[in-house]
FIBA-811660 format. One record per atom (N, C-alpha, C): atom name; residue in one letter; x, y, z. Coordinates in nm, 2 decimals, padded with zeros to 4 digits, m for minus. Example, Ala and Ser with C-alpha at 12.3 -4.5 7.8 and 13.67 -1.06 7.14 Angstrom:
% residues 2
   atom   type       xx       yy       zz
      N      A    01.32   m00.57    00.78
     CA      A    01.23   m00.45    00.78
      C      A    01.32   m00.33    00.78
      N      S    01.28   m00.22    00.71
     CA      S    01.37   m00.11    00.71
      C      S    01.29    00.00    00.79
END
This chain:
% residues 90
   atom   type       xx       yy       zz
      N      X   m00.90    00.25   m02.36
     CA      X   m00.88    00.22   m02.22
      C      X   m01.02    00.20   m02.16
      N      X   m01.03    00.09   m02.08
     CA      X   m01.17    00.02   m02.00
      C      X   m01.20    00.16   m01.89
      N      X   m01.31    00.19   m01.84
     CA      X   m01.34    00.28   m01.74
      C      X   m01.35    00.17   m01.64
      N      X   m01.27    00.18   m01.52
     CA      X   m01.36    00.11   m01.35
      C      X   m01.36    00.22   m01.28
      N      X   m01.50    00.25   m01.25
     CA      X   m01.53    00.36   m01.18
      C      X   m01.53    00.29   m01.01
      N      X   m01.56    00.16   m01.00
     CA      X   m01.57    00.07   m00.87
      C      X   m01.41    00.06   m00.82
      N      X   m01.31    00.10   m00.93
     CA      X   m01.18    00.01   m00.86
      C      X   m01.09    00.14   m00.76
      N      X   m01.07    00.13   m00.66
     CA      X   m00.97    00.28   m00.66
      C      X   m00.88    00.29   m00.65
      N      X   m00.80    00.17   m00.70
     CA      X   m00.66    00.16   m00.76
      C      X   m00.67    00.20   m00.90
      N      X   m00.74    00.23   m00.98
     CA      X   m00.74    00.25   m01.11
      C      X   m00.68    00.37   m01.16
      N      X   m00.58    00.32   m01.22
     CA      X   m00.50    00.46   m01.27
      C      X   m00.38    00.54   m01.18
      N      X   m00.39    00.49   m01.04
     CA      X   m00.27    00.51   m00.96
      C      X   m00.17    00.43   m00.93
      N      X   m00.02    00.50   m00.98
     CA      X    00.07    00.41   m01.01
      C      X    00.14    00.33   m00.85
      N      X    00.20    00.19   m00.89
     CA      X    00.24    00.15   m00.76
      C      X    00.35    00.29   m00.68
      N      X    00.45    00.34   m00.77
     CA      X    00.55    00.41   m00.70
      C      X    00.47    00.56   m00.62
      N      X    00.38    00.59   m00.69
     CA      X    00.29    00.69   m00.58
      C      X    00.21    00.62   m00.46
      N      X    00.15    00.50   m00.50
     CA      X    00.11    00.49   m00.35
      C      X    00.19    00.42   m00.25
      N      X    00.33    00.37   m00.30
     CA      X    00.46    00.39   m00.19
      C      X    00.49    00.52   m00.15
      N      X    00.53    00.60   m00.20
     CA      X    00.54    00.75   m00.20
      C      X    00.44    00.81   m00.08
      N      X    00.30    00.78   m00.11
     CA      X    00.23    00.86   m00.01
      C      X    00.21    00.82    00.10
      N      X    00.22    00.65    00.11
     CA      X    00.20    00.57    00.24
      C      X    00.32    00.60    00.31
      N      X    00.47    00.64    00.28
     CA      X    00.59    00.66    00.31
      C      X    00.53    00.80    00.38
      N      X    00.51    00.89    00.28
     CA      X    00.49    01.04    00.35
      C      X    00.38    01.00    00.45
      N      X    00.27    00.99    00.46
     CA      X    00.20    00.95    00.56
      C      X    00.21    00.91    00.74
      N      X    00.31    00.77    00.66
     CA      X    00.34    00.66    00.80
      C      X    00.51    00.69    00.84
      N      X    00.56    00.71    00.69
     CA      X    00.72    00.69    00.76
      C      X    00.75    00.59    00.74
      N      X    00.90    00.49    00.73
     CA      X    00.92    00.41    00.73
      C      X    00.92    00.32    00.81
      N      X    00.94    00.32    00.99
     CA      X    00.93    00.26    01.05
      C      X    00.83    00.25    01.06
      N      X    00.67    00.30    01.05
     CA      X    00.58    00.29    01.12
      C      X    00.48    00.18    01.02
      N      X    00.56    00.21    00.87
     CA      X    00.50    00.10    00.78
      C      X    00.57   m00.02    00.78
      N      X    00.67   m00.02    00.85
     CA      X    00.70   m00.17    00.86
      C      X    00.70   m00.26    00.98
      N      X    00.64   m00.21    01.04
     CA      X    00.53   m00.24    01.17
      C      X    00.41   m00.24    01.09
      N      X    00.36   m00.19    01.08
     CA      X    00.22   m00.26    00.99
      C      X    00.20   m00.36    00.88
      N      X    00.31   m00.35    00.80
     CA      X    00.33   m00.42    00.68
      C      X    00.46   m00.49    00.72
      N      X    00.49   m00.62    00.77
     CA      X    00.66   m00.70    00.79
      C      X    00.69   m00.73    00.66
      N      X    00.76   m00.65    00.62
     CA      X    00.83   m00.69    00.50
      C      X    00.98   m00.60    00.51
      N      X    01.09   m00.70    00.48
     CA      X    01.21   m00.60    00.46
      C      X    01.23   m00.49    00.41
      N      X    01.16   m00.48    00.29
     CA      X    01.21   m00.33    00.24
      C      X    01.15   m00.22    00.31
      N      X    01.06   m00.26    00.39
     CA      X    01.05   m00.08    00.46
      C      X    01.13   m00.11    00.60
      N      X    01.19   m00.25    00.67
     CA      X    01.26   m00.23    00.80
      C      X    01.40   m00.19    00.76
      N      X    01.47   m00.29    00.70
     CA      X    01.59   m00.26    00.62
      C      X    01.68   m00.17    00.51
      N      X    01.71   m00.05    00.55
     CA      X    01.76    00.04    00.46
      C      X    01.66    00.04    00.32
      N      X    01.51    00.12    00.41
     CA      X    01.42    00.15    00.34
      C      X    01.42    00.26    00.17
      N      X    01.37    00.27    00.08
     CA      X    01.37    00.38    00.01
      C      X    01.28    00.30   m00.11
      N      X    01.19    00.43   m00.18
     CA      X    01.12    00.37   m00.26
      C      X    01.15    00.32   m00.40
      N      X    01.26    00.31   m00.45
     CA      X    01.30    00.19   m00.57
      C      X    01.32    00.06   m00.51
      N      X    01.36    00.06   m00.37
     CA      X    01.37   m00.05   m00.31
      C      X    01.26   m00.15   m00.28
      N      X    01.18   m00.02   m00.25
     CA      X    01.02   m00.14   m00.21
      C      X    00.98   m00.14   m00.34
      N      X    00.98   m00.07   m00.46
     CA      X    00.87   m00.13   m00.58
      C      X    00.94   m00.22   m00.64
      N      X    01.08   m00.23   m00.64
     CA      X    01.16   m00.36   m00.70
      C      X    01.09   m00.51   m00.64
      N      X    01.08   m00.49   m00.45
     CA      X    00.98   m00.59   m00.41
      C      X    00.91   m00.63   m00.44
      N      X    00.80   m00.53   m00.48
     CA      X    00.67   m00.48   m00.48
      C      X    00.62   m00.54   m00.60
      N      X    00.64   m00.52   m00.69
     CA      X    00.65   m00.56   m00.82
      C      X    00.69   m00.72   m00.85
      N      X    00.79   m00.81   m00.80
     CA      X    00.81   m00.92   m00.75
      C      X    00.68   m00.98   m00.70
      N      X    00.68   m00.94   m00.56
     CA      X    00.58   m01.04   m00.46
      C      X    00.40   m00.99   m00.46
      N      X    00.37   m01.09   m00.52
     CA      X    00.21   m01.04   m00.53
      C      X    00.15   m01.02   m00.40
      N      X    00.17   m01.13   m00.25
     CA      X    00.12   m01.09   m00.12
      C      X    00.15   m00.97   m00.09
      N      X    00.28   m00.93   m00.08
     CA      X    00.34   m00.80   m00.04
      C      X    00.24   m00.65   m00.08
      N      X    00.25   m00.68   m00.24
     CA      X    00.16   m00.56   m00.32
      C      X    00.06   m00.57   m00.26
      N      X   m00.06   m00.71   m00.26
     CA      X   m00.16   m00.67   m00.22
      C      X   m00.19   m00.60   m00.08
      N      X   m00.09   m00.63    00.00
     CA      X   m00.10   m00.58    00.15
      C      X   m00.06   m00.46    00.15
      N      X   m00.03   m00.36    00.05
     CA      X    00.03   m00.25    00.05
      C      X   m00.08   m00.12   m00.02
      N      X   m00.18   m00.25   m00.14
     CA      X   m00.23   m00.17   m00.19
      C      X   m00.34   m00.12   m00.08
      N      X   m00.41   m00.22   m00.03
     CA      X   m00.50   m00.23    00.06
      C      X   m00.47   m00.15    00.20
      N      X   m00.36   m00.10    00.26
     CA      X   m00.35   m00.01    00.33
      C      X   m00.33    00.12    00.24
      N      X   m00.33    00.11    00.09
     CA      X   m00.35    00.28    00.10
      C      X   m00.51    00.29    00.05
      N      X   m00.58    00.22    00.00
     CA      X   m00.72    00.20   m00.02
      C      X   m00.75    00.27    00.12
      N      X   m00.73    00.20    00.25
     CA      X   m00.78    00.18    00.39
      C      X   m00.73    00.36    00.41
      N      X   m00.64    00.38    00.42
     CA      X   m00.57    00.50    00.43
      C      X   m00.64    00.60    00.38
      N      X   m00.65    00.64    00.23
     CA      X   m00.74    00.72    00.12
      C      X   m00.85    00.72    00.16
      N      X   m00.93    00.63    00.14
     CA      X   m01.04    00.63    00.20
      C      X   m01.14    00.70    00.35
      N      X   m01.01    00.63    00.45
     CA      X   m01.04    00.71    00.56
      C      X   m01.01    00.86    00.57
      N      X   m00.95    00.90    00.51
     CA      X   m00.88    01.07    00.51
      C      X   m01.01    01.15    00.44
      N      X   m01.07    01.07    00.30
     CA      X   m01.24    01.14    00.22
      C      X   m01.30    01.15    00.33
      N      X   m01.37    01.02    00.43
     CA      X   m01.46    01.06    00.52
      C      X   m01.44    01.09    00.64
      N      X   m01.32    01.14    00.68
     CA      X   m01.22    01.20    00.80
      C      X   m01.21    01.10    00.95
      N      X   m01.22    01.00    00.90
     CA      X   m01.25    00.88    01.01
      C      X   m01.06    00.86    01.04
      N      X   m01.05    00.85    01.13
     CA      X   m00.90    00.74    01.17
      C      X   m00.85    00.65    01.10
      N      X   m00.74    00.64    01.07
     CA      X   m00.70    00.49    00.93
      C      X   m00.67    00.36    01.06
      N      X   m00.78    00.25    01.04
     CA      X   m00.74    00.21    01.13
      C      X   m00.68    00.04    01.05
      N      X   m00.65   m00.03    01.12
     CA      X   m00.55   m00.13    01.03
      C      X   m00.63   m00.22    00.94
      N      X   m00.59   m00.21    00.81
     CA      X   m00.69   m00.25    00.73
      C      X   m00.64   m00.37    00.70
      N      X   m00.80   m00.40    00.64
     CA      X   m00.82   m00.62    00.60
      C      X   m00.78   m00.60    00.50
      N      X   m00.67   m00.69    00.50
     CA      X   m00.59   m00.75    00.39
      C      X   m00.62   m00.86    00.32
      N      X   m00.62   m00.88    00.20
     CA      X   m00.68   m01.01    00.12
      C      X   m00.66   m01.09    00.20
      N      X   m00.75   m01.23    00.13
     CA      X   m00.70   m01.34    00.16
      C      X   m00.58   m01.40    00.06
      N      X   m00.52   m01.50    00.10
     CA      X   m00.41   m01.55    00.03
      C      X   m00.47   m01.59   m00.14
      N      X   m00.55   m01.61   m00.14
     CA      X   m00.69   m01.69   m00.22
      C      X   m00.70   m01.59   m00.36
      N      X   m00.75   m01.45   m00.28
     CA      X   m00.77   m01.34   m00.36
      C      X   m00.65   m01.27   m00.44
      N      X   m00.52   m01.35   m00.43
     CA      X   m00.42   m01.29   m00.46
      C      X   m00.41   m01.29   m00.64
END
């Protein structure tokens, strides 16, 4: 197995960082940040990684608020709404 010491998705699975962005935000609050059905619509987490796993925009906009999220909690700053790829980068 490759080491990325640069990546900080590396090694954390999608269903934990739905899990922690859920405990975190909640459902409503992540689907106001993220518009995607499975967190407005009779949310639950098999439901979003069934998405999740599907739609590559979705994922990336999901991974990248827990990146933004994690990140901000190490250097105790505010999570504030994080840059999402471009469509490009997908």
């Amino acid at each position: 197995m490759q080491q990325q010491p640069n990546n900080p998705l590396h090694g954390v699975k999608l269903a934990d960082i739905v899990s922690l962005l859920h405990e975190h935000y909640g459902w409503e609050t992540l689907g106001e940040m993220i518009d995607i059905r499975c967190f407005k619509f009779d949310p639950s987490v098999k439901s979003s990684l069934k998405f999740l796993r599907k739609t590559p925009w979705a994922r990336a906009k999901v991974e990248a608020l827990y990146i933004e999220t994690t990140q901000g909690e190490q250097k105790g700053n505010k999570t504030q709404k994080p840059k999402y790829p471009k469509e490009s980068e997908w």
